[in-house]
N, C-alpha and C positions, 0 to 999 in steps of 0.2 A: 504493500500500500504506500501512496506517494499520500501528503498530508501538508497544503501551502494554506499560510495564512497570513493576508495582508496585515499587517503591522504599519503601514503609511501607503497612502497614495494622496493622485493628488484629490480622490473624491471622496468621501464616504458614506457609509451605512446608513448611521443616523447620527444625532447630535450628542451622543455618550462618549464619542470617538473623538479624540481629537486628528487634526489632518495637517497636511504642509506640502507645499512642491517639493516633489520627489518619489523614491518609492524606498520601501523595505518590504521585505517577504522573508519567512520564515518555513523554512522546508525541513518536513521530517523523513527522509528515507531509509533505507537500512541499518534501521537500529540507530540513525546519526541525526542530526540537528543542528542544520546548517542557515546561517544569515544569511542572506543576498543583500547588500546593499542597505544602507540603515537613514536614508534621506538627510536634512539639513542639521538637525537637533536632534534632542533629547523622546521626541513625541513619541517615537519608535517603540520604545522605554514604557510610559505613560501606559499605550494601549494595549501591549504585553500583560500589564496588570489586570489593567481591566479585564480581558481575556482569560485569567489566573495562569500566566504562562511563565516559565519559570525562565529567565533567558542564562543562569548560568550554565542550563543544557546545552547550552550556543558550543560546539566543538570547534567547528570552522564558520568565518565569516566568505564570504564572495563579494568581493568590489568589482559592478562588472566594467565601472570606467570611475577615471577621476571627476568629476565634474561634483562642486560644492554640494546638488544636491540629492546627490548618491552615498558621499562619501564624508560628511563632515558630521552627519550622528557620529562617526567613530570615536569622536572624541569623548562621547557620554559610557562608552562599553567598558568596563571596569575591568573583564577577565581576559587573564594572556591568553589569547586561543592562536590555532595558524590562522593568516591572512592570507588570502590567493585575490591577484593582480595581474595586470599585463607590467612591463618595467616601466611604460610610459605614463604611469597613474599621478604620477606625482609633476609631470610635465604642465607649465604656465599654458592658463589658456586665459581668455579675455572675448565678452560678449559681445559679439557685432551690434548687437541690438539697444542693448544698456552701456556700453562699454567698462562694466564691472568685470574685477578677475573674479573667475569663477571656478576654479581650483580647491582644491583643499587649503582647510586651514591646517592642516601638521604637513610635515616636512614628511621626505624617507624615512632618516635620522628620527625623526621624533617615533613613527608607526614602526620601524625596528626597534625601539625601546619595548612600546608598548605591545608589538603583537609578534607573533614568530612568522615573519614577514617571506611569503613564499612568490616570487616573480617569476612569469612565465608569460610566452610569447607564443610556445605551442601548448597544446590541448593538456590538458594536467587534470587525475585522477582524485576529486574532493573523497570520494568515496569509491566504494565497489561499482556503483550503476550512475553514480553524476559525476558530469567532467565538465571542467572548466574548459571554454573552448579558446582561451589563449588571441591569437589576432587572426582576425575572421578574414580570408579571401574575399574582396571584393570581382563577383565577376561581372553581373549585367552591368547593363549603361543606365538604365530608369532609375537607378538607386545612386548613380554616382552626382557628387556637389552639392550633399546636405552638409554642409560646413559653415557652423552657424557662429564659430568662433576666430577667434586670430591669436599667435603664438609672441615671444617676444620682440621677433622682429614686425609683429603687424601683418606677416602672412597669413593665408587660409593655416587653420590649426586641422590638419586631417582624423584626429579622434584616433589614430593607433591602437589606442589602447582600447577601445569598444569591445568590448566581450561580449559573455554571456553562458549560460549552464544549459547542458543536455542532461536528460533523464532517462535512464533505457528502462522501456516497462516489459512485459508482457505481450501486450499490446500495441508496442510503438514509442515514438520518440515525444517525450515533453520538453521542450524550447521555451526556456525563458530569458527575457533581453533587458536589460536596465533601460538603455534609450534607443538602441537600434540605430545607432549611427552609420554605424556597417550596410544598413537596410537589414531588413527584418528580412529578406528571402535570400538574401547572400548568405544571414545566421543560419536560416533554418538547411539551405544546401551542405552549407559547410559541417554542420551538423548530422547533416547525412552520411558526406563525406567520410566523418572519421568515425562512423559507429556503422557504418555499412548496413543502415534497417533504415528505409525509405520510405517508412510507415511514421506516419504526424498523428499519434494521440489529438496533442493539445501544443497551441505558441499562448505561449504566457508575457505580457510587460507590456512597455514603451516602445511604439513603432516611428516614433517620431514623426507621424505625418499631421498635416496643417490644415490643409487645406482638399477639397473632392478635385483633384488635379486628375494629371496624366500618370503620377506616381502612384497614387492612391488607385484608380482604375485598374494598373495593373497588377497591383498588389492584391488585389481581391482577385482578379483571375487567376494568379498563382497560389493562394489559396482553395479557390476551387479545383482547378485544374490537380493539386496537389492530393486531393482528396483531406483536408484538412480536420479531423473529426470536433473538434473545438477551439476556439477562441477567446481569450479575455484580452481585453483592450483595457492599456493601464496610461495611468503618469500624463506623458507628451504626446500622448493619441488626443488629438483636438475632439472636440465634443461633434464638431460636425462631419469628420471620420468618423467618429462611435456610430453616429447614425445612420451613416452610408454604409457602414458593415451590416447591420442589425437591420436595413434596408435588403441587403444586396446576401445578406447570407444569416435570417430570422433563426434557423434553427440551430445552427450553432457557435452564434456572436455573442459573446456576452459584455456590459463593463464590470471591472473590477472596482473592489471601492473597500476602502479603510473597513475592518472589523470584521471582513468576510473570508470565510473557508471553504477550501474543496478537497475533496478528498477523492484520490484515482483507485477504486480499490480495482478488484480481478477483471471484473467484467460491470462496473458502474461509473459512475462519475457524482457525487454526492455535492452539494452547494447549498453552503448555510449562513 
């Protein structure tokens, strides 16, 4: 049984939950208990409680990119656990949009203090059935020039470091993305790629799209076309993506939202 439950997004449940831009997911697989991502703050934390969720279970965390609001709850995590990264997590970036940096607030130096700091560029084993997928091949052309940052010299910042976790079930591959910089079908290919099973369960996260474009368009026919058996739409999926999905594929689009559980068990899919 795979067992994810949001701990931050950028939506939620109801008003018992506190929220913030960003995401955190908390994934229970093979006897492990694994973070993905812990958003801006401390909130992560917060609705753990609420939930009665014990986070010093937390074994490993997953950073699946640097960006402030993926990665800077770390600083609230109290227990040395392993950290798994791409090496360019800790790389200056800056908002095209705000021209805020948006980076982490700790250093390398500081997250080697504080966590047992594991970097990787290729695919790396969180556990028995989750991998971290390291730096995702970009291959189509629809996906490439979401670069929504610049580096310290004021270049395009290309996101390198863009991750994300596979899941091997039973049943298929679970895909999940912090922001999908990569593009969310480059993850999911590459994710094919290195677990050799062609079969999409479920894409979990952040697809980073904005806007009902030519990008979004096809990404829903690579969805379909994929045989995709479910979707949660998280974080930087614009609200009017959400509803072009939930429009364009009702049965199995879902949004995700602060406070909510799924559980993948043998032959179900459970949402509470």
């Amino acid at each position: 049984m795979v067992k994810i439950t949001v701990l931050n997004d950028n939506r939620k449940l109801n008003d018992s939950f506190e929220n913030e831009h960003g995401l955190a997911l908390l994934i229970e697989v093979d006897g492990k208990t694994i973070l993905m991502d812990a958003g801006q703050t401390e909130i992560y934390k917060h609705n753990a409680q609420k939930l009665g969720i014990d986070l010093d279970r937390v074994g490993s965390i997953v950073l699946s990119h640097g960006d402030y609001d993926h990665g800077n709850g770390l600083k609230y995590f109290d227990k040395k656990v392993d950290l798994i990264c791409h090496p360019n997590c800790s790389c200056y970036r800056k908002s095209k949009r705000t021209g805020n940096f948006d980076g982490l607030n700790q250093t390398e130096q500081e997250l080697e203090q504080r966590f047992n700091l594991h970097k990787s560029s290729s695919p790396y084993n969180v556990s028995e059935n989750v991998i971290f997928l390291g730096e995702i091949t970009r291959k189509n052309d629809f996906e490439i020039g979401n670069l929504p940052m610049t580096n310290e010299e004021g270049k395009d910042y290309s996101h390198l470091d863009d991750s994300g976790l596979v899941i091997k079930t039973e049943n298929g591959l679970i895909v999940i993305s912090g922001c999908a910089h990569s593009g969310i079908c480059n993850t999911i290919e590459y994710a094919k790629r290195i677990t050799g099973d062609e079969r999409i369960l479920s894409v979990i996260g952040g697809f980073h799209l904005k806007e009902v474009d030519d990008r979004t368009v096809k990404t829903i026919e690579y969805m379909k076309q994929n045989n995709v058996k479910s979707i949660y739409l998280a974080h930087c999926t614009s609200d009017a993506v959400c509803q072009e999905f939930l429009k364009q594929m009702p049965e199995i689009a879902r949004i995700m939202k602060t406070g909510m559980t799924y559980e993948f068990k043998e032959k179900s899919l459970e949402e509470r």
